[in-house]
LOKOLZA-885975 format. One line per 3 residues: their letters; for each residue x, y, z of N, C-alpha, C. Coordinates in steps of 0.1 Angstrom, whole numbers. Example, Ala and Ser with C-alpha at 12.3 -4.5 7.8 and 13.67 -1.06 7.14 Angstrom:
// residues 2
as = 132/-57/78/123/-45/78/132/-33/78 ~ 128/-22/71/137/-11/71/129/0/79
This chain:
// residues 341
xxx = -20/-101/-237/-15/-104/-224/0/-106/-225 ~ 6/-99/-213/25/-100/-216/24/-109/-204 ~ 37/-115/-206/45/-124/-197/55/-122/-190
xxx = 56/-118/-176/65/-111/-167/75/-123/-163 ~ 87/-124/-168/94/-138/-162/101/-135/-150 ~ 102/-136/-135/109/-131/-129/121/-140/-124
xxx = 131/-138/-121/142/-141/-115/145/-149/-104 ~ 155/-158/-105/159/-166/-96/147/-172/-85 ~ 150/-169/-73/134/-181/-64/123/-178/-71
xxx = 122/-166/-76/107/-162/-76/104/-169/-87 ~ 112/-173/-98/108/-181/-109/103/-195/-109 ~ 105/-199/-94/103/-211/-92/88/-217/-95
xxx = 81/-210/-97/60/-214/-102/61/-207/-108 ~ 68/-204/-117/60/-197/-132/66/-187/-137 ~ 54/-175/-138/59/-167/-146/45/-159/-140
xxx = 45/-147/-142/35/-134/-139/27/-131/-151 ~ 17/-132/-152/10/-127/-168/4/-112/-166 ~ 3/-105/-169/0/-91/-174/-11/-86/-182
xxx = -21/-84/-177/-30/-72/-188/-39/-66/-183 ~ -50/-61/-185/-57/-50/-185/-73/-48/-180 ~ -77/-47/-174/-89/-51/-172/-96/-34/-170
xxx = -107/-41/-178/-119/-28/-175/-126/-24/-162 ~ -125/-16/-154/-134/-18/-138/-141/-3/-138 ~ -154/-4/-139/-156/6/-137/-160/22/-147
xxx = -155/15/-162/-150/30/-173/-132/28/-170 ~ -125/26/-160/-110/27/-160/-106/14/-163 ~ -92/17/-171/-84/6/-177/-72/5/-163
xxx = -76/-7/-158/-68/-8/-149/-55/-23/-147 ~ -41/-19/-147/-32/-29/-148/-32/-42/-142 ~ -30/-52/-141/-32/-64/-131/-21/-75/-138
xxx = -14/-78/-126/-2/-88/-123/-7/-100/-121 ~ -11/-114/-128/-13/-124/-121/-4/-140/-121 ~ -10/-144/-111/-4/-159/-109/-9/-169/-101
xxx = -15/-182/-108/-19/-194/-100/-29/-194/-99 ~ -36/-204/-97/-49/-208/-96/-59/-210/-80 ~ -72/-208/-82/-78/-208/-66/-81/-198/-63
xxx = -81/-195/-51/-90/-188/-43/-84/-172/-44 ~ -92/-169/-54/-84/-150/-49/-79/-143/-42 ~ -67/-141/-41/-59/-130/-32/-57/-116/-40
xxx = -57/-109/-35/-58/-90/-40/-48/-87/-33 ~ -37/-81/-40/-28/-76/-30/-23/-60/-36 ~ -28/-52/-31/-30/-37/-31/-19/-27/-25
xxx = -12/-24/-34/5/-17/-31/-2/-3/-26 ~ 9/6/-24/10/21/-18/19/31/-21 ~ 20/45/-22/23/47/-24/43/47/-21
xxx = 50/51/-26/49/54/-45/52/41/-51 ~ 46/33/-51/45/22/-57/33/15/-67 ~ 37/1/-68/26/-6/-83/26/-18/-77
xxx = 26/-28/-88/26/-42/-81/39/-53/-85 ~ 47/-43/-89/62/-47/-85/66/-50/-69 ~ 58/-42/-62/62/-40/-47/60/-60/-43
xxx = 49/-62/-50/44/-76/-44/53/-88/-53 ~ 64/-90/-57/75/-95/-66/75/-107/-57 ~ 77/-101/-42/82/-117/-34/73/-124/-32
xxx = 56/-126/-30/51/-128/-25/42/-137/-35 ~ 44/-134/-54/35/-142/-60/33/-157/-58 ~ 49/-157/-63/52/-172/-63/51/-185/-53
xxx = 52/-180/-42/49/-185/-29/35/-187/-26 ~ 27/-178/-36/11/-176/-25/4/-184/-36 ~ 9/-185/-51/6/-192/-61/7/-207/-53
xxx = 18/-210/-53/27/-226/-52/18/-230/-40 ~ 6/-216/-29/3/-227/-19/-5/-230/-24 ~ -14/-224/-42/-26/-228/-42/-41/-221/-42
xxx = -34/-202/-43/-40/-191/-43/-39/-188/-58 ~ -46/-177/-61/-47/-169/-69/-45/-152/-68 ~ -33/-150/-71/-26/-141/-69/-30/-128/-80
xxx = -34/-114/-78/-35/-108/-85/-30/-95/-77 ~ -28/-83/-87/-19/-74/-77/-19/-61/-91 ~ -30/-55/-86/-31/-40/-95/-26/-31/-95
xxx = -22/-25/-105/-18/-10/-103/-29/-4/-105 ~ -30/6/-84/-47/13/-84/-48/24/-93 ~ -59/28/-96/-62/40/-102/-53/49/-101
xxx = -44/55/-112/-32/67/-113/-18/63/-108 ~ -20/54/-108/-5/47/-108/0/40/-119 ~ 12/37/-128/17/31/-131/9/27/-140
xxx = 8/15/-145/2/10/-164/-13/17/-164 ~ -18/18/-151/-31/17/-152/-36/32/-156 ~ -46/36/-156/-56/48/-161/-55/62/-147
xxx = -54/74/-149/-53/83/-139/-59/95/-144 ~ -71/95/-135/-83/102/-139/-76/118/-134 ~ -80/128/-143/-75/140/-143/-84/149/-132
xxx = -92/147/-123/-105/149/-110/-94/143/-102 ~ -92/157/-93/-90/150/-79/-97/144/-68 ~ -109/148/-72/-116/141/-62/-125/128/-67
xxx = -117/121/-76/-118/107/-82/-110/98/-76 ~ -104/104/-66/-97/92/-56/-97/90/-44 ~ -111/91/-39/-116/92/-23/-117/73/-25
xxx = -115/71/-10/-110/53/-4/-128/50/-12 ~ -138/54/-12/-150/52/-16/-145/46/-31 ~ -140/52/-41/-138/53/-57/-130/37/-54
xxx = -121/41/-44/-112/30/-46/-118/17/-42 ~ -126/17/-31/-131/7/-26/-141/-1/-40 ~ -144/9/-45/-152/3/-56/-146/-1/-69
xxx = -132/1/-68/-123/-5/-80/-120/-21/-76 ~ -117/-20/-65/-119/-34/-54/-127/-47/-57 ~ -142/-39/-56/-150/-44/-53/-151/-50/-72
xxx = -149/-42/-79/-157/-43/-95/-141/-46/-98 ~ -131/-52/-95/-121/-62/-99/-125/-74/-99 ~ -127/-73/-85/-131/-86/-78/-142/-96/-89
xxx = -153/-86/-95/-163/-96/-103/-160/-92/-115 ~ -147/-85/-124/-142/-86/-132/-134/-99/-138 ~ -131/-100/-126/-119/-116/-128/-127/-126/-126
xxx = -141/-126/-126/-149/-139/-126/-153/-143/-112 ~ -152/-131/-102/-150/-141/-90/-160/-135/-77 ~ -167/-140/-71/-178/-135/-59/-170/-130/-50
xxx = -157/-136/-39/-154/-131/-26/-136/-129/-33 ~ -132/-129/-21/-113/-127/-25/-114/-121/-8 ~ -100/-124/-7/-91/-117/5/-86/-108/0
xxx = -86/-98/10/-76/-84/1/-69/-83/9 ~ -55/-81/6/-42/-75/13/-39/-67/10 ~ -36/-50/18/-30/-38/10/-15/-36/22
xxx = -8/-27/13/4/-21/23/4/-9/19 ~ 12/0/32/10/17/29/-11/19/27 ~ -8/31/16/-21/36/13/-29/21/9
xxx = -24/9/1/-33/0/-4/-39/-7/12 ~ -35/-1/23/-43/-10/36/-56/1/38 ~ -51/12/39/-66/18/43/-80/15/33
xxx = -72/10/21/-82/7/8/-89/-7/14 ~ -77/-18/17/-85/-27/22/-94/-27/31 ~ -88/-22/42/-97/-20/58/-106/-15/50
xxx = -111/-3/41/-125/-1/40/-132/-13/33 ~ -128/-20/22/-135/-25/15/-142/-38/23 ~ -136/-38/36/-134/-49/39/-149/-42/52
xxx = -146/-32/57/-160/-27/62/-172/-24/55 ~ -170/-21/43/-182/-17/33/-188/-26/29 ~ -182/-41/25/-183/-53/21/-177/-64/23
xxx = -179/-67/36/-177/-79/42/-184/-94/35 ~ -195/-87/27/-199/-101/22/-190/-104/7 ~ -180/-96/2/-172/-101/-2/-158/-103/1
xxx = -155/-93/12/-143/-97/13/-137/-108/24 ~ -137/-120/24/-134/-133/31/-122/-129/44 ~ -118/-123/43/-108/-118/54/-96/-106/48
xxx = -89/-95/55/-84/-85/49/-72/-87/58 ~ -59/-83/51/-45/-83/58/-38/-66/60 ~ -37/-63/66/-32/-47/66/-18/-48/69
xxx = -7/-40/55/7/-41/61/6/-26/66 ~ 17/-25/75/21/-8/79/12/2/84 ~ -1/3/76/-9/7/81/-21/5/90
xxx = -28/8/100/-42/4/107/-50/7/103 ~ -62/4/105/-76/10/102/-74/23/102 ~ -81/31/93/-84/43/96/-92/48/110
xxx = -88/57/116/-97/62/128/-98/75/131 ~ -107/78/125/-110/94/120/-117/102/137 ~ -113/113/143/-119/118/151/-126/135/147
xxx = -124/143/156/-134/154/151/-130/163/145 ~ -120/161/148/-109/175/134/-100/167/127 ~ -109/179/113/-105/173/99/-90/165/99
xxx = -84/158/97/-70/146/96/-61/158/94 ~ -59/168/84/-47/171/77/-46/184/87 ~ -60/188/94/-58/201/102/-48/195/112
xxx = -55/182/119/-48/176/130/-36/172/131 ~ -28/164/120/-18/165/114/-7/177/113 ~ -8/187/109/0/201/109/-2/203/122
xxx = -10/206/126/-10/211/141/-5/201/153 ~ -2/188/147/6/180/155/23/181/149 ~ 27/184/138/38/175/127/42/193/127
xxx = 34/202/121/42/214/113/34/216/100 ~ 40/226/94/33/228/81/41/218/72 ~ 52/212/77/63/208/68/57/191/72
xxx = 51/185/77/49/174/75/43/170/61 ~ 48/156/58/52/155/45/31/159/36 ~ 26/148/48/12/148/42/6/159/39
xxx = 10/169/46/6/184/43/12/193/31 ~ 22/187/35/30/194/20/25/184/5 ~ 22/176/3/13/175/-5/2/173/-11
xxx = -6/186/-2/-16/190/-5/-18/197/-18 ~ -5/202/-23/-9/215/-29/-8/207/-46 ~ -16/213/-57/-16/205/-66/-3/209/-74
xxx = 6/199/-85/21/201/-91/34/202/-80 ~ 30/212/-69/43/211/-62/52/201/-62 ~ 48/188/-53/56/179/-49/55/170/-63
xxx = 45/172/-73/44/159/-83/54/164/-93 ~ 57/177/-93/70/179/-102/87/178/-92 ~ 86/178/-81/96/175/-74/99/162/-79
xxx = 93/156/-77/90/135/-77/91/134/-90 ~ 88/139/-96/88/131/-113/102/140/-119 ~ 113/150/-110/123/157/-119/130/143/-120
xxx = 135/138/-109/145/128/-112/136/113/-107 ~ 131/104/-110/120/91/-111/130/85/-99 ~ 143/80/-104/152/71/-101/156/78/-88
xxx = 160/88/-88/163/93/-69/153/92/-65 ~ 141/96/-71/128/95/-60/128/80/-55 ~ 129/71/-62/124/61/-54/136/53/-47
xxx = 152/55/-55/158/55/-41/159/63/-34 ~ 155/75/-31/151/83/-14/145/78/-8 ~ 132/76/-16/117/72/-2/123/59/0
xxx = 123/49/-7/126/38/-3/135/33/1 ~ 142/39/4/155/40/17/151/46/24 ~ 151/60/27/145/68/41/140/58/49
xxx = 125/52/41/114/51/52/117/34/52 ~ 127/31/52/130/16/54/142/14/68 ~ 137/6/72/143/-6/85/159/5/83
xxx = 168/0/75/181/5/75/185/16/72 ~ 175/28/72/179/40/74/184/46/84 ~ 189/56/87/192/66/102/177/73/105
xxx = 170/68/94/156/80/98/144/69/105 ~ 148/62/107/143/48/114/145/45/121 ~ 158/47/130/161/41/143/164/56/157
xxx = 153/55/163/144/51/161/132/62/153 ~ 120/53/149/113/59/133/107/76/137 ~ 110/79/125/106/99/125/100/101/113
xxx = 92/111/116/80/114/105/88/122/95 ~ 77/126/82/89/130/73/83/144/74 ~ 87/154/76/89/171/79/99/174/66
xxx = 92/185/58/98/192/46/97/206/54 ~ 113/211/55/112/223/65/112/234/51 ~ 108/250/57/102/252/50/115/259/40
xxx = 113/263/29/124/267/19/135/257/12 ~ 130/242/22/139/232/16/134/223/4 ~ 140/222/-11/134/214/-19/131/199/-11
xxx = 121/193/-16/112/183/-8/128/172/-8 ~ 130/168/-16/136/155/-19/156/156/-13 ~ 158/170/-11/168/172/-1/168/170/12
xxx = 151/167/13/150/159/29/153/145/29 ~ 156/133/17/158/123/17/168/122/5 ~ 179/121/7/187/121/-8/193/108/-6
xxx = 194/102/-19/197/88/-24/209/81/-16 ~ 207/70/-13/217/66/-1/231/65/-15 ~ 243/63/-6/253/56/-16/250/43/-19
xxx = 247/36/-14/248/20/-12/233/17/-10 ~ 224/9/-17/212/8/-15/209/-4/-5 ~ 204/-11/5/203/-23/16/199/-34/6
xxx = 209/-43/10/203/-54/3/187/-62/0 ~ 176/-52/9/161/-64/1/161/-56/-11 ~ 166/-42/-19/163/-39/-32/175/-37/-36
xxx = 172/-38/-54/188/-37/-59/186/-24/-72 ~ 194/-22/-80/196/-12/-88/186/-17/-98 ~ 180/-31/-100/173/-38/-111/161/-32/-110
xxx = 158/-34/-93/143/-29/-90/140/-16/-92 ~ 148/-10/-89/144/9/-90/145/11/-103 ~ 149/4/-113/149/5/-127/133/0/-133
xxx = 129/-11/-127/120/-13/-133/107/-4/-123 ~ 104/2/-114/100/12/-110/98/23/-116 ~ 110/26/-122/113/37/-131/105/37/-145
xxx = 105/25/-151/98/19/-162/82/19/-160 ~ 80/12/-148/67/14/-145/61/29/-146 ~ 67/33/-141/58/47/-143/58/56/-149
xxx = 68/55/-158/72/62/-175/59/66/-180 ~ 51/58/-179/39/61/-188/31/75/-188 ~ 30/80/-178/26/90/-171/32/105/-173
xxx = 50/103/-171/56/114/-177/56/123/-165 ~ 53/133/-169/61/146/-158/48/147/-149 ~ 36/136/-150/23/133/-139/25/120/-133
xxx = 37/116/-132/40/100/-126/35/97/-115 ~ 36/107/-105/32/110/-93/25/114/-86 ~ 13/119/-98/3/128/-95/-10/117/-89
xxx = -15/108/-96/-25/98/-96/-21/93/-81 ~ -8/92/-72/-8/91/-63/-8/96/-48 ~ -4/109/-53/-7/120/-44/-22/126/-44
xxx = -28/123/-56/-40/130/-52/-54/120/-43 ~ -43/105/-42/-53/99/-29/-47/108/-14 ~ -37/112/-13/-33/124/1/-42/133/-4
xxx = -46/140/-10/-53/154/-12/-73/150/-14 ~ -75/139/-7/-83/134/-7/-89/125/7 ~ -78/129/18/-76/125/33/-89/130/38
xxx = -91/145/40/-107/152/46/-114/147/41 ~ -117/147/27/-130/144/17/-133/128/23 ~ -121/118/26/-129/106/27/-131/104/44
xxx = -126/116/50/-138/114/67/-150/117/66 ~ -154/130/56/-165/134/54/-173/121/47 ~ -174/117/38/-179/104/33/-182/95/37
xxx = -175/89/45/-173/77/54/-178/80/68 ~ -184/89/73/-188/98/87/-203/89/91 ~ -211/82/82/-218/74/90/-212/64/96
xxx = -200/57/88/-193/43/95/-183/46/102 ~ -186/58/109/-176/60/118/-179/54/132 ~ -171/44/139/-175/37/147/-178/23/147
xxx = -180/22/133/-178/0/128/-171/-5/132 ~ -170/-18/134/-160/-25/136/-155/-31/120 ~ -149/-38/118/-143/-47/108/-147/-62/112
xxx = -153/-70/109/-157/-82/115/-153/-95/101 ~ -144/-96/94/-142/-100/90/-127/-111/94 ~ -123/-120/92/-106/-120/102/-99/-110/90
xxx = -91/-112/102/-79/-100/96/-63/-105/101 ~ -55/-97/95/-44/-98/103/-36/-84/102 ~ -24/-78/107/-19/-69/104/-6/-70/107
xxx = 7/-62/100/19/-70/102/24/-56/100 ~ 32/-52/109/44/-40/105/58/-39/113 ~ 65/-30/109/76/-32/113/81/-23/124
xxx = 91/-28/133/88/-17/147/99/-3/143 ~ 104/-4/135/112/9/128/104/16/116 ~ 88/15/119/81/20/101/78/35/114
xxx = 76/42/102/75/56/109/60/54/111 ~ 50/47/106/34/46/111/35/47/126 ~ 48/36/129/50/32/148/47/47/153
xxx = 53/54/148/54/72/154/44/83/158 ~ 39/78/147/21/82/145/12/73/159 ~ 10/66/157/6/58/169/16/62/183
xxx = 25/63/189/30/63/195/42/49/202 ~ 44/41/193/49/34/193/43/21/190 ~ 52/6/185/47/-5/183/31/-12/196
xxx = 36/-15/205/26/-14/219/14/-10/218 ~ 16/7/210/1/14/215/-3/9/202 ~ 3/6/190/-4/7/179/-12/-10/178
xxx = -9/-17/183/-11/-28/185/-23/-30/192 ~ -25/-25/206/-32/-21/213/-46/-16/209 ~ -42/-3/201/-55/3/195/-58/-5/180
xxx = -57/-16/177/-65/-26/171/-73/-38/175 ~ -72/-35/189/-83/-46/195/-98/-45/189 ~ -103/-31/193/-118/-33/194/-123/-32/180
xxx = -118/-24/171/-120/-23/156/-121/-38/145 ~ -109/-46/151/-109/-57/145/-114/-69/153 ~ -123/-68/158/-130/-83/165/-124/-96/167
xxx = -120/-96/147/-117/-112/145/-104/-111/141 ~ -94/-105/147/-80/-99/145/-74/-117/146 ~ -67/-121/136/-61/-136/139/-46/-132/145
xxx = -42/-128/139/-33/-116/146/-23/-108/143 ~ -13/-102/151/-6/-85/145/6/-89/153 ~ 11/-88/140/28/-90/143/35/-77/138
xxx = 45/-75/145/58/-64/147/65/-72/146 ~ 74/-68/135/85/-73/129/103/-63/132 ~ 109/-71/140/119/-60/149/126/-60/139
xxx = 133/-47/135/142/-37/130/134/-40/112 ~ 122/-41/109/117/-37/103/112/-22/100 ~ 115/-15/86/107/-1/83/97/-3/77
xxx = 92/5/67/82/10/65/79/0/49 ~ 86/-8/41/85/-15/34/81/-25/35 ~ 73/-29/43/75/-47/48/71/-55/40
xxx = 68/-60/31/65/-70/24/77/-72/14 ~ 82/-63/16/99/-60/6/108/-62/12 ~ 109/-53/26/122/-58/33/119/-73/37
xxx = 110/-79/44/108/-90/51/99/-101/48 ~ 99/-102/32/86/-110/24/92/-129/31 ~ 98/-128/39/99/-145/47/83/-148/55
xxx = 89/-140/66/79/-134/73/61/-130/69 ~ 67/-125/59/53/-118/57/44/-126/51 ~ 48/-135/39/47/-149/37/42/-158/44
xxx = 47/-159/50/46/-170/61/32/-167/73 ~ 26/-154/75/20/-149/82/8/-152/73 ~ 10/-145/58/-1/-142/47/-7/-160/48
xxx = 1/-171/43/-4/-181/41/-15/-191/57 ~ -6/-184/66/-10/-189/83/-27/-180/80 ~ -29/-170/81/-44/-162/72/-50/-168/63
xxx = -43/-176/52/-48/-183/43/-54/-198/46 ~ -46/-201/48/-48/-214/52/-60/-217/64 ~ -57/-211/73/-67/-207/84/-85/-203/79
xxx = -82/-193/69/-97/-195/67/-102/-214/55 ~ -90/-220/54/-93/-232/45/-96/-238/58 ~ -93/-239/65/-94/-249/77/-111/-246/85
xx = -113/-235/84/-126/-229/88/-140/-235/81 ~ -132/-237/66/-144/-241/56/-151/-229/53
């Protein structure tokens, strides 16, 4: 077990412990802290459980139990060489066999980006363990009758980003030439203080343009990340090498495969509480049609919705750009199911 010490407030409860847990046949990474009731908190892509830095020590100090994986093909953890080893099903079941890995019957799970659609399922599949689910940025999945990635291009272009990495090595050798610009691009682009945010626009790779020429590294990075963090991002995913990227793109190349799969529970509700928190400059808003409609079309899916907040001049980072907030909502969810009994 390593000992992750982190800096300034965040050090204020502790310290982060580190190691490895079996789930499944996969050796999977896990960030923990504090004692009590399990919280799962499920990053996205291109991320690990660095993403969740702000949120340990605060969710520890109320009295939780904080854990935060790097999913299958990401980062410390294990990245199965089958693409089709990463349908929301595989994942949902990394979830589930964490969950009684660490000793424990139920847990709340919170994901952001891709780790929300992991939630929302696990949280449909198995309600009898999951105590309530938090979704950042993303909604429920809501699959209709043509395949996602057809519907997608034929809405976006061939150059929409999700489309363009379909193809296998393309984009995962774009993303792993330079580690350090990749993750200052994306995570600038698709954040609050971008120009590609106000207001939010999807990401289109037109065609003959190298991918990462559509997002090139700001001068000046926005103050919620610093040059420390993209370093240790960079570190995180070293492990992997010129496949850094790969373990996470091939949950995108795995979009059709999990409508097909999932095609009996098409039409469930989520009956578990929930909450959902995004930001009104995340490009998801765009996809939906703006904050309003996206908001809107989580009524009937989530029954026991406690509730869904838009976070103004928030992007597509939220638990990073606006971990006050997000905090603050996560423990109002927490606390709430204590009060319930």
């Amino acid at each position: 077990m390593t000992v992750h010490q982190m800096t300034g407030s965040d050090a204020d409860f502790g310290a982060i412990t580190h190691r490895t847990v079996e789930v499944g046949g996969l050796e999977l990474h896990i960030a923990e802290q504090g004692e009590g009731p399990l919280v799962l908190l499920l990053h996205g892509f291109p991320e690990c459980w660095y993403s969740w830095r702000h949120q340990f020590a605060p969710l520890a100090a109320a009295g939780y139990r904080v854990v935060a994986p790097d999913q299958r093909g990401y980062a410390r953890s294990a990245q199965p060489g089958d693409i089709s080893a990463y349908t929301l099903l595989h994942l949902a079941g990394d979830v589930i066999g964490l969950i009684r890995a660490l000793g424990e019957e139920r847990a709340v799970v919170v994901g952001h980006d891709w780790g929300a659609p992991v939630a929302w399922t696990t949280a449909l599949l198995r309600p009898d363990v999951v105590r309530a689910v938090a979704g950042l940025s993303v909604p429920p999945p809501v699959h209709g009758d043509v395949p996602p990635i057809r519907a997608l291009r034929e809405r976006f272009g061939d150059g929409f980003y999700q489309h363009y990495f379909q193809a296998p090595g393309v984009a995962d050798a774009e993303l792993a030439r330079d580690p350090a610009a990749t993750f200052r691009g994306i995570l600038y682009a698709a954040s609050g203080d971008s120009p590609f945010s106000d207001p939010p626009q999807v990401w289109v790779v037109p065609d003959g343009v190298p991918l990462m020429a559509t997002i090139p590294p700001p001068e000046e990075l926005p103050g919620w990340i610093t040059e420390d963090d993209i370093a240790v991002f960079v570190a995180e995913y070293a492990r992997h090498g010129e496949h850094a990227f790969t373990g996470g793109l091939n949950w995108y190349r795995n979009i059709d495969r999990n409508r097909e799969l999932l095609a009996a529970f098409r039409g469930s509700r989520i009956e578990v509480p929930a909450l959902f928190v995004a930001g009104d400059r995340d490009l998801t808003t765009a996809f939906a049609g703006g904050p309003d409609r996206l908001v809107a079309g989580l009524e009937w899916g989530l029954p026991a919705l406690r509730r869904a907040l838009i976070l103004p001049g928030c992007g597509h980072w939220t638990q990073q750009e606006r971990p006050a907030e997000v905090n603050a909502a996560l423990l109002d969810l927490l606390d709430g199911l204590s009060a319930d009994g």
